[in-house]
N, C-alpha and C positions, 0 to 999 in steps of 0.2 A: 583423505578429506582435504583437498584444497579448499579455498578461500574463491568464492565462486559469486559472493556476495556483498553489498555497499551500502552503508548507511549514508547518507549525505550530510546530514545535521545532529549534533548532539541531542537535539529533543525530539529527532522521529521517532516513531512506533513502528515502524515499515520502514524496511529493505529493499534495495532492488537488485534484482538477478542480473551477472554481466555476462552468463551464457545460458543457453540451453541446458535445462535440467529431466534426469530422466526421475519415474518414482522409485521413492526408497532412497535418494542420493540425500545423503547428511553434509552438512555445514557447518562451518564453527565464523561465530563473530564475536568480537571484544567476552569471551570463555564460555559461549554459551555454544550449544549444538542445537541444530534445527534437522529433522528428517520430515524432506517433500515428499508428503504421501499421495502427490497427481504432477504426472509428467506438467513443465511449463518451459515457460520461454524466455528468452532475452528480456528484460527490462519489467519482468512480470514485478510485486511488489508481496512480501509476506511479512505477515505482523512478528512484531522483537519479543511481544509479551501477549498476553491474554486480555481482548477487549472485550467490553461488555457492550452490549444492545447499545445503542445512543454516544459510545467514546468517538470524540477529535478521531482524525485519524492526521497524521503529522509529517509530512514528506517534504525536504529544503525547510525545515524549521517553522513551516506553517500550515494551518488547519486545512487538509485537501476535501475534507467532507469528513461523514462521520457514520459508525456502521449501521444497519439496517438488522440485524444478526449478532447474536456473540460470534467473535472468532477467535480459534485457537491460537496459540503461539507456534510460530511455525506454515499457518496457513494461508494461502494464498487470500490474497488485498484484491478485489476487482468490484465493477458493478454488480455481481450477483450477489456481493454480501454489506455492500456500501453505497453510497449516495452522496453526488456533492451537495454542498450548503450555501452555496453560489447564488445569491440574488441580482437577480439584474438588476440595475437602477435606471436602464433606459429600454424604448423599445425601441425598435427601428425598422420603419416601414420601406428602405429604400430611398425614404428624401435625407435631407440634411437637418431634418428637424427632429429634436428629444421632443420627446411627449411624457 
């Protein structure tokens, strides 16, 4: 079981994968085990704990969105189960002008 996996900030919730991972391949971070139960990739993201419909989701110490879904502990982090929270505050039609 190598160490395959990175937290960035003490207050993420999600992980990020530093290789290629096959399914079934387990993990250990700060004493916990995680088993990937769908093949993923390089820099994929999978939750530290169990979120509920509507939680932050926490990557470099700040809110990247929030999920859309419970997700398990262990499961892949992507657009099919989350959502950023990202509001624009400008539009931008191609001039130099905020509207």
């Amino acid at each position: 079981m190598s160490n395959k996996i990175m937290k960035l900030h003490p207050e993420d919730n999600v992980a990020v994968l530093t290789s290629d991972l096959e399914k079934g391949t387990e993990l250990k971070l700060e004493g916990e085990v995680f088993k990937i139960n769908k093949e993923l990739s390089l820099g994929d993201k999978i939750a530290l704990s169990d979120l509920a419909k509507g939680s932050l989701i926490y990557k470099y110490g700040i809110a990247i969105g929030s999920t859309k879904i419970s997700i398990a502990k262990g499961e892949w982090v992507h657009l099919h189960n989350m959502k950023s929270d990202y509001v624009a505050t400008y539009v931008f039609d191609g001039s130099d002008k905020e509207k």
